[in-house]
C-alpha positions as CSV (number, residue, x, y, z in Angstrom):
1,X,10.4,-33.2,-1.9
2,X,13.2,-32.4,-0.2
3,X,14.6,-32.4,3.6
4,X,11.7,-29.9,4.8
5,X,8.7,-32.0,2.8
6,X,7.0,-33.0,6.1
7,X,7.1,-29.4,7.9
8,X,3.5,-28.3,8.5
9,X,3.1,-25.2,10.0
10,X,-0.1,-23.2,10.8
11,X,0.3,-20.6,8.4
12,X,2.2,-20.2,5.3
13,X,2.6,-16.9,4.2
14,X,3.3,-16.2,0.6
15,X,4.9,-12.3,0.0
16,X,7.8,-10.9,2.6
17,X,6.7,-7.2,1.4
18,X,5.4,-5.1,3.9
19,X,1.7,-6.5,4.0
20,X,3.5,-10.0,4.4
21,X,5.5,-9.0,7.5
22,X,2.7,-7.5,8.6
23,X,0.7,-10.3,8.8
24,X,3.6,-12.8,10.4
25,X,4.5,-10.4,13.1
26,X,0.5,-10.5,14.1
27,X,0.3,-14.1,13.8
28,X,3.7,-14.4,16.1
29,X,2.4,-12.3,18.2
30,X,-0.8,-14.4,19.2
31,X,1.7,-17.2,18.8
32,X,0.7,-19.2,15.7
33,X,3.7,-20.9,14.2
34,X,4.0,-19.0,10.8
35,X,6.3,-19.5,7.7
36,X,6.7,-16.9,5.3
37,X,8.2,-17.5,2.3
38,X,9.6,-14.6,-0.6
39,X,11.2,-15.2,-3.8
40,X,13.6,-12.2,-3.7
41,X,16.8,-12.3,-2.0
42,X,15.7,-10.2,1.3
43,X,13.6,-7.6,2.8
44,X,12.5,-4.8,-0.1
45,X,13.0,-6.9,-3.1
46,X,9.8,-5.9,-4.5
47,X,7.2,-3.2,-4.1
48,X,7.7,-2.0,-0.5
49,X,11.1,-0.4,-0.7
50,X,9.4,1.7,-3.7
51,X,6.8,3.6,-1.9
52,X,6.8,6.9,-1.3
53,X,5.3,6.6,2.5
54,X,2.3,8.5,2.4
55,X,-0.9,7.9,4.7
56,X,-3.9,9.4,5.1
57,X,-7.4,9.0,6.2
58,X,-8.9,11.3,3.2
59,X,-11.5,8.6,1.6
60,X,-14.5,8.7,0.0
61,X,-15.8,5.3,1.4
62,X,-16.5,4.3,5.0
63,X,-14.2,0.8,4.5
64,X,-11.2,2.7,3.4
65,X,-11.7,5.5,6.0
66,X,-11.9,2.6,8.5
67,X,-9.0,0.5,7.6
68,X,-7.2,3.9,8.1
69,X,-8.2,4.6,10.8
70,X,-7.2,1.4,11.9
71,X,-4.4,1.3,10.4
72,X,-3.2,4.9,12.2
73,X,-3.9,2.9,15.4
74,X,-1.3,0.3,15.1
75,X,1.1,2.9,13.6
76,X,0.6,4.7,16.8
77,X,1.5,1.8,19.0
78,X,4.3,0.4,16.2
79,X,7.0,1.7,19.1
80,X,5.6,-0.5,21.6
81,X,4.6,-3.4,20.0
82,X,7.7,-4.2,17.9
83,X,10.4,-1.7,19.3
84,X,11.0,0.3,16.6
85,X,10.0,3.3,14.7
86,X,7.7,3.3,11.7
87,X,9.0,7.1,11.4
88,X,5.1,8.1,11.2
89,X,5.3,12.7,10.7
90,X,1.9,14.1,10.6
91,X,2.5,16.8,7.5
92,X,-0.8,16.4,6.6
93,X,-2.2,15.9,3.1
94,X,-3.6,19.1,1.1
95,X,-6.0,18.4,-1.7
96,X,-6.2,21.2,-4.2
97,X,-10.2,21.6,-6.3
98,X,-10.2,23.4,-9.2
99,X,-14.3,23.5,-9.3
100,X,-17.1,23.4,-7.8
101,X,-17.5,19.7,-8.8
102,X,-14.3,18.6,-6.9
103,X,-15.2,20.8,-4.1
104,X,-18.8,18.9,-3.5
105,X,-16.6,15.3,-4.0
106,X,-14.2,16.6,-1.1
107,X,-17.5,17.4,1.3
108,X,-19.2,14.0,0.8
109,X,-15.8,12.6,1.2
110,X,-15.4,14.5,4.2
111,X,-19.2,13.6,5.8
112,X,-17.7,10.2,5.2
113,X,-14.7,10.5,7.1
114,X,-16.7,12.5,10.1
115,X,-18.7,9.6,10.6
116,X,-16.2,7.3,11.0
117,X,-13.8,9.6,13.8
118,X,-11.6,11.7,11.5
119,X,-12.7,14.7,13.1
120,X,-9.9,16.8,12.0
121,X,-10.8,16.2,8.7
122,X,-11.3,20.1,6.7
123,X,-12.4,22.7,4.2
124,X,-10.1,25.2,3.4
125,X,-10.3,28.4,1.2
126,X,-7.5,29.2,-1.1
127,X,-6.7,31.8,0.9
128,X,-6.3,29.1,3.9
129,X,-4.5,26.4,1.5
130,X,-2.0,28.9,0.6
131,X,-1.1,29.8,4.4
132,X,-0.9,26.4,4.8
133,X,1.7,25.5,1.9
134,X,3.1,29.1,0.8
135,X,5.5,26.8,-1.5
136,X,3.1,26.1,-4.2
137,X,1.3,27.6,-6.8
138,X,-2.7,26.9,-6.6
139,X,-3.0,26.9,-9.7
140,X,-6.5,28.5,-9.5
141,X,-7.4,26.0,-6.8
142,X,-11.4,26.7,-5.6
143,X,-11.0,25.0,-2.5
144,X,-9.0,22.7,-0.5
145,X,-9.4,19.7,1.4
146,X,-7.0,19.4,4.7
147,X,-6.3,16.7,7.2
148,X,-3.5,17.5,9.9
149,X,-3.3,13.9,10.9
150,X,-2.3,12.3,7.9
151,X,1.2,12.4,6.9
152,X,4.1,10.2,6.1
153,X,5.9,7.3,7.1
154,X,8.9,4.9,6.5
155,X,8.0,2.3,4.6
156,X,11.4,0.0,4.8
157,X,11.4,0.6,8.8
158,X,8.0,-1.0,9.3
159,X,8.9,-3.8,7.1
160,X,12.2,-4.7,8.4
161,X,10.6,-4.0,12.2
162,X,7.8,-6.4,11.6
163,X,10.2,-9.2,9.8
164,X,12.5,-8.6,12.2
165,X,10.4,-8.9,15.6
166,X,8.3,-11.9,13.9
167,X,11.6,-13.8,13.8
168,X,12.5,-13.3,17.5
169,X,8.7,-14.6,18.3
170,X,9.4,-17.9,16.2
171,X,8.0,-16.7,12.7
172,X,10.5,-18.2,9.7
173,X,11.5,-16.5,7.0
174,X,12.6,-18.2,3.7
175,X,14.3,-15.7,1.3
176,X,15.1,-16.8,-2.8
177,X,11.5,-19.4,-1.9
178,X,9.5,-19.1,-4.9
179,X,6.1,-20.9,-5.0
180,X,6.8,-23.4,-8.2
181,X,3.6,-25.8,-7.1
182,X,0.7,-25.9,-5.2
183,X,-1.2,-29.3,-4.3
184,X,-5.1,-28.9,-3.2
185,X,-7.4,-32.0,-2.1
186,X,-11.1,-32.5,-3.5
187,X,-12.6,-30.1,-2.1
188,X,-10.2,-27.1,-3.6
189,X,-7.9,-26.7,-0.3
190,X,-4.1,-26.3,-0.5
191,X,-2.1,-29.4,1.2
192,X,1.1,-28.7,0.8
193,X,3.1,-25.6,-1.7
194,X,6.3,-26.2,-2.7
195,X,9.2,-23.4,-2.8
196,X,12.6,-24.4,-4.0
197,X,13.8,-27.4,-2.2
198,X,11.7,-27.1,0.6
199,X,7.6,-27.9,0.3
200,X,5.1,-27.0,3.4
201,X,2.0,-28.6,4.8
202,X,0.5,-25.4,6.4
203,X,-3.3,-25.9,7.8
204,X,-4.1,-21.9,6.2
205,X,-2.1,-20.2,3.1
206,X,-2.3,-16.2,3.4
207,X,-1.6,-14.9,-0.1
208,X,0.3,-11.5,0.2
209,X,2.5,-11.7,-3.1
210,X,1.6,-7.9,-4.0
211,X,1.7,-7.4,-7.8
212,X,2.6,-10.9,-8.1
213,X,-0.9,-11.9,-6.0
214,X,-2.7,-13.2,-9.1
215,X,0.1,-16.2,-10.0
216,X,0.1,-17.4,-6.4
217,X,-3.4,-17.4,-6.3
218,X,-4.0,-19.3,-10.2
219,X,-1.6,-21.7,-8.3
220,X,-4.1,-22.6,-5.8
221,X,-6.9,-22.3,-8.2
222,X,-8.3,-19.1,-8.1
223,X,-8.7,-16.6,-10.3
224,X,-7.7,-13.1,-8.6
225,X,-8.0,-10.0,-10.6
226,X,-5.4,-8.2,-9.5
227,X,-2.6,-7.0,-11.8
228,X,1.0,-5.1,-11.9
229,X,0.7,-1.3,-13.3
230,X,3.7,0.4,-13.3
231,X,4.1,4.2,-11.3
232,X,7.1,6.1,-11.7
233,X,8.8,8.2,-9.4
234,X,10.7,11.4,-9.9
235,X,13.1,12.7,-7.5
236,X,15.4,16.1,-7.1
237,X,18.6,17.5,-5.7
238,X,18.6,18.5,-2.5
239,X,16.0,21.2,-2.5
240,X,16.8,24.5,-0.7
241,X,15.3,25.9,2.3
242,X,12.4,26.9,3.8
243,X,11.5,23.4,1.8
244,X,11.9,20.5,3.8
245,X,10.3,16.8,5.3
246,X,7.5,19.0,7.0
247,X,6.0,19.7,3.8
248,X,2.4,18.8,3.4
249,X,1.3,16.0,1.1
250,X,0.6,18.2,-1.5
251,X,-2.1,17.4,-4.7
252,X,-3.9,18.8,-7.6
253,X,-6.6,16.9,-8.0
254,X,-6.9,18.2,-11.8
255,X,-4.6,15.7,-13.0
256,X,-3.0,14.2,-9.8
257,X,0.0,15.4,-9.5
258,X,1.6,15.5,-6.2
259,X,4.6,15.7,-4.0
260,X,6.1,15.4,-0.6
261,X,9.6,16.2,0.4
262,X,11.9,13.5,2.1
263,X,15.5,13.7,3.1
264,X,15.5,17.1,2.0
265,X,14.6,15.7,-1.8
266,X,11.5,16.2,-3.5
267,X,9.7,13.2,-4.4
268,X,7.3,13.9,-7.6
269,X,4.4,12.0,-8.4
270,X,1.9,12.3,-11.2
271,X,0.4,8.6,-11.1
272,X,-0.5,7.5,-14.7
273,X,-0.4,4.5,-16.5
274,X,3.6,4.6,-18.0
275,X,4.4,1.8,-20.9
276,X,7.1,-0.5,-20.1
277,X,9.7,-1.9,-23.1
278,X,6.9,-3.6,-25.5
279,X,4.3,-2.4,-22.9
280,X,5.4,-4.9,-20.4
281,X,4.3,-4.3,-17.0
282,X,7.2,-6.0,-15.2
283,X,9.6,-3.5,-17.2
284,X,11.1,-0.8,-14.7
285,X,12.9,0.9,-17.0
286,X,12.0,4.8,-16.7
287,X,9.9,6.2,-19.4
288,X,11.5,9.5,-20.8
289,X,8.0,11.2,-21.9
290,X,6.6,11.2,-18.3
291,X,9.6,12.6,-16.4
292,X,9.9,15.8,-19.1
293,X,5.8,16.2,-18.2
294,X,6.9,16.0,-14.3
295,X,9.8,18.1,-14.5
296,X,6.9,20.6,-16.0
297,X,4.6,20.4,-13.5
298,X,6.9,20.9,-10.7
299,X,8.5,23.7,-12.5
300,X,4.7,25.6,-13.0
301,X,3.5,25.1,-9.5
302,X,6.1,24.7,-7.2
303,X,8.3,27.5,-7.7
304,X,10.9,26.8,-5.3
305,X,12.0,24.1,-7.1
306,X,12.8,25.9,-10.8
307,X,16.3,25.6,-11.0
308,X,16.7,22.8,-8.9
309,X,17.8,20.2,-11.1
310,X,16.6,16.4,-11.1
311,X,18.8,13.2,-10.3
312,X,18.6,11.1,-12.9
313,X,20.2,8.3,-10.8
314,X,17.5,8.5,-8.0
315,X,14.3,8.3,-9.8
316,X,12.6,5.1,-9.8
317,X,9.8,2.9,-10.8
318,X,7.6,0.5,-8.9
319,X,4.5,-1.8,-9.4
320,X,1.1,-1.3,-7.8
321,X,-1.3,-4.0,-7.2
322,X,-4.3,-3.0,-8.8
323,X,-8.0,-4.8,-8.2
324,X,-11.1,-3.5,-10.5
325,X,-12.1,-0.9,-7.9
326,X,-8.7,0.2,-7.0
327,X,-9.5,-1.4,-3.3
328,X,-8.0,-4.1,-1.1
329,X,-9.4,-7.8,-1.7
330,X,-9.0,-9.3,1.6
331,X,-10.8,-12.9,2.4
332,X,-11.2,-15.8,1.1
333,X,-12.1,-17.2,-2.0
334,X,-14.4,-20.2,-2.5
335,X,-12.0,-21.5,-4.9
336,X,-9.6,-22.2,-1.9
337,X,-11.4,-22.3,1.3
338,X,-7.8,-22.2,3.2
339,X,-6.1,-19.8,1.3
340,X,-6.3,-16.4,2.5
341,X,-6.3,-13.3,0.3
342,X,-4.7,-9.8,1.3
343,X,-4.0,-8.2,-2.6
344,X,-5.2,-5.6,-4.6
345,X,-4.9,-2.6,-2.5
346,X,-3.7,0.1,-5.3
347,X,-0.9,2.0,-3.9
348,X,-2.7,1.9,-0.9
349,X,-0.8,-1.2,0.5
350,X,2.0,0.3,2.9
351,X,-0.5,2.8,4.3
352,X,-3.0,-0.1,5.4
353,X,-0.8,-2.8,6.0
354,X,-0.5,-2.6,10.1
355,X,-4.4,-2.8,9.2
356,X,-4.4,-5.4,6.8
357,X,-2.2,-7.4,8.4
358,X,-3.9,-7.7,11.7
359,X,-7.5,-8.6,9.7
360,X,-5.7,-11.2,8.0
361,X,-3.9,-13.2,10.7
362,X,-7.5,-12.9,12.3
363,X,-9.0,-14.5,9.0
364,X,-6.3,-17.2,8.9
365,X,-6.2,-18.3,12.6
366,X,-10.0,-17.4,13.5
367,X,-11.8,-17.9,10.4
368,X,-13.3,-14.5,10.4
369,X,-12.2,-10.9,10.8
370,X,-13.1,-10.1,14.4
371,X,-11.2,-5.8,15.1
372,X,-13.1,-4.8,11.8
373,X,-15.8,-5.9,9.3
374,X,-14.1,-7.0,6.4
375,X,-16.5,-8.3,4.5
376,X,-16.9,-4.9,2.0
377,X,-13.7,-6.2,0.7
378,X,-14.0,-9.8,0.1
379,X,-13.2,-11.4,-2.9
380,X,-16.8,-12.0,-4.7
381,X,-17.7,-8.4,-4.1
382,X,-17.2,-8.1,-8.1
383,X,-19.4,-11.6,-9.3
384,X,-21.7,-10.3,-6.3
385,X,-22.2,-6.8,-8.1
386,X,-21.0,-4.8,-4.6
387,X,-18.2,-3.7,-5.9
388,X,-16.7,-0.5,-4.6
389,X,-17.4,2.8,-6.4
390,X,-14.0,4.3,-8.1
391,X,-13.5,7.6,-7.4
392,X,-11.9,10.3,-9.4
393,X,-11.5,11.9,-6.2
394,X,-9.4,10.1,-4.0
C-alpha cells in the first residue's frame, strides 16, 4: 500500500479545482485535518483555469438565488479570510428579451430574487439597456433584465488563495494523486481510497472531481449523473477604447450569446453543445463551425468589435459539469453514507464555490448543512421526482 497506507485523516477531498479548495480551506479553517488529493500536476489543471469569471444572482429559483447570495457573502469577505483578492468588479449582468414571453420569465425570475434580498435586482426598457451598454446592438431587444451587483471575478486567484491559505492551516495537498481504488465496508462506506502510492483512511470523502465527479463517485459505488459537455470560448485582440473590463455581462437571451471584456480582450460566449474528435467529450480541440457562427454574432451586435480580429492562439475550450437539471448535487448519497457530494453545478461552479464549499465542509464535519438548507440539492432529488425546473431563461 505504500509508506502513507495507515494515514487517516478526517476528510479526504477528491478534486483541487476551485470547489475543492474551497472546501479544504473551510475545513482548515474550523481545523479539521483535510487531505486533498488531484490528479493533475498543480492548481488549474482542469476546469477552473477555464472559466470566464462571471457571477451573478439573476436566477429563477429561490436555491440558486440563495447559494448566490451566499456565495457574494464570502466573496465579500475573501480579503479578510484568506488574504487575497478574488478580484470580484460589479459590471453587472444585462439580459437582453426579445418578447413578451422572455420579458414575463425575467419578472418571475426577478419576484424570486426580491424575496430572497437581491433588491437591486431590475427591469429596464430598451431605451434604459441601451444607456446602460451603448456598445451593443439590441438587436430588437423588448426589455431587459439588470442587476448592478453581479459582475466578475478571478477565478485562478480564488483557487490558488484558498489552496494556498489551506496549506498554511495544515490542509495537504497531493498533486499527479489519481483515485485508482476505493475500498467500502458492509454497509457501503469508504475505508480507505487509494491514489498513486499513497492510500488514505479518511473518516468522510468529499467528492469535488468536477466533470470527472461521476468516476470518483462509481468508485465508491454510486451512480452520479453528472457528465463532461464541452463549451468553447472565443477570444479577440485587444479591443479598442471606450471598450474595456467595466463592461457589463452582456446576453441575448434569443440564443445565449454573451460577452464580457477582460484584460482589455473580449471573451465571446455562445454556450452550445460543440462535438469533440468522434464526439468525444474529453476532446478540447476547437471546433471550426462554432467560432465562424461567433465571430458572426459579435460582428452583428457588437459593433465595436468589427474589424477587430480574433486570436486564434487564445481561444479555448473547457468542460462543464452538467446534472439533469443543470443544478448543483450537493449531499450525500445513500449509496455512500460518508462520501460527500459537491458536482453537477453547470458552469455555475466558480460562481458558487465560496458557497458550496462552506455547505460542504459543514456536511462532512457536522453531518448536515447548518448556514443554508441544502436539502433542494441533494442527490435523490431526481429518484424523488423534486427535481429542479430547467429554465430557458437563466
Amino acid at each position: 500500500m505504500g509508506a502513507a497506507a495507515g494515514q487517516a485523516p478526517e476528510v479526504l477531498v477528491v478534486g483541487a479545482g476551485v470547489v475543492g479548495a474551497s472546501v479544504a480551506w473551510h475545513l482548515a479553517a474550523r481545523g479539521a485535518d483535510a487531505v486533498v488529493l488531484d490528479a493533475g500536476a498543480g492548481p488549474g489543471a482542469g476546469s477552473t483555469a477555464r472559466a470566464t469569471g462571471g457571477f451573478r444572482h439573476q436566477f429563477a429559483t429561490a436555491p440558486n438565488v440563495r447559494l448566490s447570495v451566499l456565495a457574494r457573502e464570502r466573496l465579500r469577505r475573501f480579503a479578510d479570510d484568506t488574504g487575497g483578492d478574488a478580484g470580484f468588479r460589479a459590471v453587472g449582468y444585462l439580459f437582453l428579451a426579445h418578447d413578451a414571453a422572455a420579458l414575463a420569465a425575467f419578472r418571475a425570475a426577478r419576484a424570486v430574487q426580491h424575496a430572497c434580498g437581491v433588491a437591486d435586482a431590475a427591469e429596464l426598457t430598451p431605451e434604459a439597456a441601451a444607456a446602460l451598454n451603448p456598445h451593443v446592438d439590441l438587436d430588437g431587444a423588448v426589455g431587459a433584465a439588470w442587476c448592478p451587483s453581479d459582475g466578475t471575478f478571478r477565478p485562478m486567484q480564488i483557487l490558488r488563495r484558498y489552496l494556498d491559505d489551506a496549506e498554511r492551516r495544515g490542509a495537504r495537498v497531493r498533486w499527479e494523486a489519481r483515485v485508482s481504488r476505493v475500498e467500502r465496508d458492509a454497509g457501503g462506506r469508504v475505508t480507505r481510497v487509494h491514489a498513486g502510492a499513497e492510500s488514505w483512511a479518511p473518516r468522510v470523502v468529499v467528492n469535488a472531481a468536477g466533470p470527472w465527479a461521476a468516476g470518483v463517485a462509481a468508485l465508491c459505488g454510486v451512480d452520479l449523473p453528472v457528465r463532461p459537455v464541452r463549451r468553447q470560448i472565443a477570444v479577440t485582440a485587444p479591443v479598442p477604447a471606450p471598450l474595456d473590463d467595466g463592461f457589463p455581462m452582456t446576453i441575448w437571451t434569443r440564443d445565449a450569446f454573451h460577452l464580457r471584456v477582460r484584460d482589455g480582450r473580449a471573451l465571446l460566449n455562445w454556450p452550445v453543445d460543440t462535438p469533440g474528435a468522434g464526439g468525444d467529450p474529453w476532446d478540447l480541440t476547437l471546433h471550426r463551425p462554432w467560432l465562424d457562427a461567433v465571430r458572426a454574432f459579435a460582428d452583428a451586435r457588437v459593433p465595436a468589435l468589427r474589424g477587430v480580429p480574433l486570436d486564434d492562439a487564445a481561444h479555448w475550450v473547457g468542460l462543464y459539469e452538467m446534472s439533469p437539471d443543470k443544478t448543483l448535487i450537493l449531499g450525500v448519497d445513500p449509496a455512500c453514507p460518508n462520501l460527500v457530494l459537491a458536482n453537477g453545478s453547470s458552469g455555475h461552479g466558480v460562481m458558487h464555490a465560496p458557497a458550496t464549499g462552506l455547505l460542504a465542509s459543514e456536511l462532512a464535519l457536522d453531518g448536515r448543512a447548518t448556514t443554508l438548507d441544502a436539502r433542494p440539492f441533494r442527490p435523490t432529488r431526481f429518484a424523488e421526482g423534486e427535481a429542479f425546473p430547467v429554465s430557458d431563461l437563466l
